[in-house]
C-alpha distance (Angstrom), angle and dihedral (degrees) to the residues before:
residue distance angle dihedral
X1 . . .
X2 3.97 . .
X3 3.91 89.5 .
X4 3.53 92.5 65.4
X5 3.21 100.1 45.2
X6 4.32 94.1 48.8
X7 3.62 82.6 55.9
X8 3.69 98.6 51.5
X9 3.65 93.2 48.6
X10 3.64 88.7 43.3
X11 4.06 89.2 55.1
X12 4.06 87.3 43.3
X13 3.86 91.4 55.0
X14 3.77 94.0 45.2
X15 3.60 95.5 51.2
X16 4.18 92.3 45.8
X17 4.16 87.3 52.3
X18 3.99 88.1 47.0
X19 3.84 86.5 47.3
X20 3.58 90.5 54.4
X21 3.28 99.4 45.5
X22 3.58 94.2 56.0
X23 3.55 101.0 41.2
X24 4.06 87.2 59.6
X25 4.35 84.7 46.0
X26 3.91 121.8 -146.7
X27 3.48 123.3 -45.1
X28 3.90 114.5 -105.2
X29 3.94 114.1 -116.4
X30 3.64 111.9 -108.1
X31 3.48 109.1 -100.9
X32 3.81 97.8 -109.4
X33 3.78 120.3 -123.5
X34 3.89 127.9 -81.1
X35 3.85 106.5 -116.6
X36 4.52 82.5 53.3
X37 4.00 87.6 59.8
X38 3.92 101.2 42.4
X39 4.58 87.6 39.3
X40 4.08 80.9 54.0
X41 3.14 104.7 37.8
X42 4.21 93.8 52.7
X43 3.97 81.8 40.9
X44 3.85 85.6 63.7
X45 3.87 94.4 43.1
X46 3.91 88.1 52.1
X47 3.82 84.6 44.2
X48 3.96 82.8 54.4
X49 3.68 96.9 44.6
X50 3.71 98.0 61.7
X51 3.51 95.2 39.9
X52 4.06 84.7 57.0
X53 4.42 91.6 47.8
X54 4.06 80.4 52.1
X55 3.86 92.7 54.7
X56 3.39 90.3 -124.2
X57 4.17 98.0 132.7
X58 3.39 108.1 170.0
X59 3.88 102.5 60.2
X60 3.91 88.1 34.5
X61 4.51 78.6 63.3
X62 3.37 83.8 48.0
X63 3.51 98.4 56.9
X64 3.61 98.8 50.8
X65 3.97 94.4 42.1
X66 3.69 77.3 54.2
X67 4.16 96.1 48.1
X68 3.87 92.9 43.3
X69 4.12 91.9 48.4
X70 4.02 84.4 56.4
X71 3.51 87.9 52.0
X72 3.50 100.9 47.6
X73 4.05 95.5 85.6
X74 3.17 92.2 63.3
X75 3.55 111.6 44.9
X76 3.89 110.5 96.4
X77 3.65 95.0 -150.5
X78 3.63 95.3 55.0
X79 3.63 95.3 46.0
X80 3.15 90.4 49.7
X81 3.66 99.3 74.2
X82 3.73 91.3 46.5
X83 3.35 97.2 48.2
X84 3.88 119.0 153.2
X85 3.37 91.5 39.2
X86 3.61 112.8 87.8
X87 3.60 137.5 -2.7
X88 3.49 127.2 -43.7
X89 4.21 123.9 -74.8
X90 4.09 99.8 -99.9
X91 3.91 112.2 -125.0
X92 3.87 111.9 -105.3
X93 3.56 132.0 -150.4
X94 3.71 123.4 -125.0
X95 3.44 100.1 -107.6
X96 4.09 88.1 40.9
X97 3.99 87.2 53.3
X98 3.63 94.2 52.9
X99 4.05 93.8 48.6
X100 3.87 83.4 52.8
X101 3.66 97.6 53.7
X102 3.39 96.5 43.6
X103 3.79 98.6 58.3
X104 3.50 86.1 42.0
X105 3.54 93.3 60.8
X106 3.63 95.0 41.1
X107 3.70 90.9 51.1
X108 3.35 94.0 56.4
X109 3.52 98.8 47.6
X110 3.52 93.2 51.5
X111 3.53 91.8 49.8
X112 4.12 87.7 56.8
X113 4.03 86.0 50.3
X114 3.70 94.3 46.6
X115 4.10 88.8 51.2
X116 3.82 88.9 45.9
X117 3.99 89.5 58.5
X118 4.13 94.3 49.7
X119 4.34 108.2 96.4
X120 4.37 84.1 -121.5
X121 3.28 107.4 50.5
X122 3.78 123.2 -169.2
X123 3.60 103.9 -149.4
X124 3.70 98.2 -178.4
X125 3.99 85.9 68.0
X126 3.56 88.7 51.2
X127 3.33 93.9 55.6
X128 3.81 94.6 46.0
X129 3.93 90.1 49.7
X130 4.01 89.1 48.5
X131 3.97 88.0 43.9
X132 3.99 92.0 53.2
X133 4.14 86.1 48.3
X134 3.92 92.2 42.2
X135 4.64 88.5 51.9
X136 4.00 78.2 62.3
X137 3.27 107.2 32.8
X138 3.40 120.1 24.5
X139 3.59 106.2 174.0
X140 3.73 86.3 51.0
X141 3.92 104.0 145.6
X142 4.06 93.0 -158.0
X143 3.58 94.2 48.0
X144 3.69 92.9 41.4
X145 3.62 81.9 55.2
X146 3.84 99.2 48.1
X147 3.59 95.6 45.2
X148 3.85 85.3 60.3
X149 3.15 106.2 44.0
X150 4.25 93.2 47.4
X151 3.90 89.3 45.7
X152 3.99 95.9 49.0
X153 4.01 85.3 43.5
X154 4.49 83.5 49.7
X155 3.94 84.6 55.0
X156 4.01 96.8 -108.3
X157 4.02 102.1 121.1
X158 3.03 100.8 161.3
X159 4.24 90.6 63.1
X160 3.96 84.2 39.3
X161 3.78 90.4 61.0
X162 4.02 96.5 40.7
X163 4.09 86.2 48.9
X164 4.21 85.9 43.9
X165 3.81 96.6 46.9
X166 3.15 91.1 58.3
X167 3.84 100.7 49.7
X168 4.08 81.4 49.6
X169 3.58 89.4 58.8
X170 4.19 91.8 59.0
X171 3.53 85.6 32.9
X172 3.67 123.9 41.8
X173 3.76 107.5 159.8
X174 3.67 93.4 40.1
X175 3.88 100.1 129.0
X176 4.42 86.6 -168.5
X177 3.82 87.6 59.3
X178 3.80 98.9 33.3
X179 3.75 89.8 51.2
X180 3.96 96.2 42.9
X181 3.83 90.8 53.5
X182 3.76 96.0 42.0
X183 4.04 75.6 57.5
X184 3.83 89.8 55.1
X185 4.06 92.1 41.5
X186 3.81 89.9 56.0
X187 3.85 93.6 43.1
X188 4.16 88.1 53.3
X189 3.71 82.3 46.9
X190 3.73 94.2 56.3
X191 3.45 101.1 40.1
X192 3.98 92.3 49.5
X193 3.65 86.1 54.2
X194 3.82 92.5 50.6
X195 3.84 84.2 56.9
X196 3.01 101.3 54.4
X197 3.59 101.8 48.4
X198 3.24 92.5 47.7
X199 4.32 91.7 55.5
X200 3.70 86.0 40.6
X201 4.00 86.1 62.6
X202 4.05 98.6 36.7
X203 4.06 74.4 52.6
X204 3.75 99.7 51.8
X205 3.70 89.7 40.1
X206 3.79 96.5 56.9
X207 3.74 88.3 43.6
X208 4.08 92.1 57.2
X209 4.07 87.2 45.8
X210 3.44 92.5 52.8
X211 3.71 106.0 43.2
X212 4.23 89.8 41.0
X213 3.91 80.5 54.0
X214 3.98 90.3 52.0
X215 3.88 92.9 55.6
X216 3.45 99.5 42.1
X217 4.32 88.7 53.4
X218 3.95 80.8 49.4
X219 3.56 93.2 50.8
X220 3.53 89.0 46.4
X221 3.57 97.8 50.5
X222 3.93 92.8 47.1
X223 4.20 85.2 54.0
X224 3.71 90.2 53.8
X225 3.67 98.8 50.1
């Protein structure tokens, strides 16, 4: 029976190499260079950007959810707050920090315009994608204008017209901005006038309370004498 018995020991020494193999695991994949991450991650955003001139929103989010999650490796102050759980934040260059930033920040204010074009817009997320742009760029006209516009449609005007000044500053014959912050103006406007009724009544009403109160002690004091 020497057929057999080949067999079996060919079985036995496939099953030891399988066993060794697993007991050492699967090799990790080697964390692949710096200049592949930021060329694929601005491929995506450019993948994003045309899919945004096309009207075509949803996969143009995708695309820069997509970019941004590339990205997130090697940005230092994301990493930071996970820290311990995964492998170190790569050192970048200069010129390799700068090309991160910058498609950060233009994926996240494309991401605000994209959300701005949908028929339900969540402003809050707006605001928190502008925000994010505005911690790196704060003279960022876009974001400037973003933040405005989602705080004056979240009923705080008076932020909406700090954030819209500003973008009016950069931008002076921008008739988006100058109209969005004549919007703001007008809602200050209203509300001031809203107060002031209303202290002109609490006014009027304490003044009736108190002179009715005056008479009525008069009365009273004629009644006793």
């Amino acid at each position: 029976h020497p057929k057999s018995s080949s067999s079996d020991s060919g079985a036995e020494g496939s099953q030891s190499v399988k066993g060794a193999a697993t007991a050492s695991g699967p090799r990790p994949p080697e964390p692949r260079p710096v200049w592949v991450l930021l060329e694929e991650a601005s491929q995506v955003k450019t993948e994003g950007n045309a899919f945004y001139r096309e009207k075509n929103i949803r996969s143009a989010i995708g695309r820069y959810h997509r970019a941004l999650l590339i990205l997130r490796g090697l940005d230092a102050d994301v990493m930071k707050l996970v820290k311990g759980f995964g492998p170190e934040t790569p050192m970048l260059t200069p010129e390799q920090e700068d090309l991160l930033r910058n498609t950060q920040v233009d994926c996240y204010n494309n991401l605000a315009a994209c959300l701005l074009q949908k028929q339900r817009v969540d402003y809050a997320r707006v605001l928190e994608y502008s925000l994010r742009v505005l911690q790196w760029r704060p003279g960022n006209v876009k974001a400037l204008y973003r933040a405005g516009v989602a705080t004056l449609e979240m009923g705080d005007a008076q932020t909406a017209k700090q954030y819209l000044t500003q973008a009016c500053k950069d931008q002076p014959n921008d008739a988006n901005v100058k109209k969005q912050l004549q919007r703001a103006e007008e809602k200050l406007n209203r509300e001031r006038q809203k107060e002031k009724a209303m202290y002109r009544g609490m006014f009027s009403s304490s003044l009736r309370d108190s002179s009715g109160d005056g008479i009525n002690q008069t009365k009273r004091a004629g009644e006793e004498v």
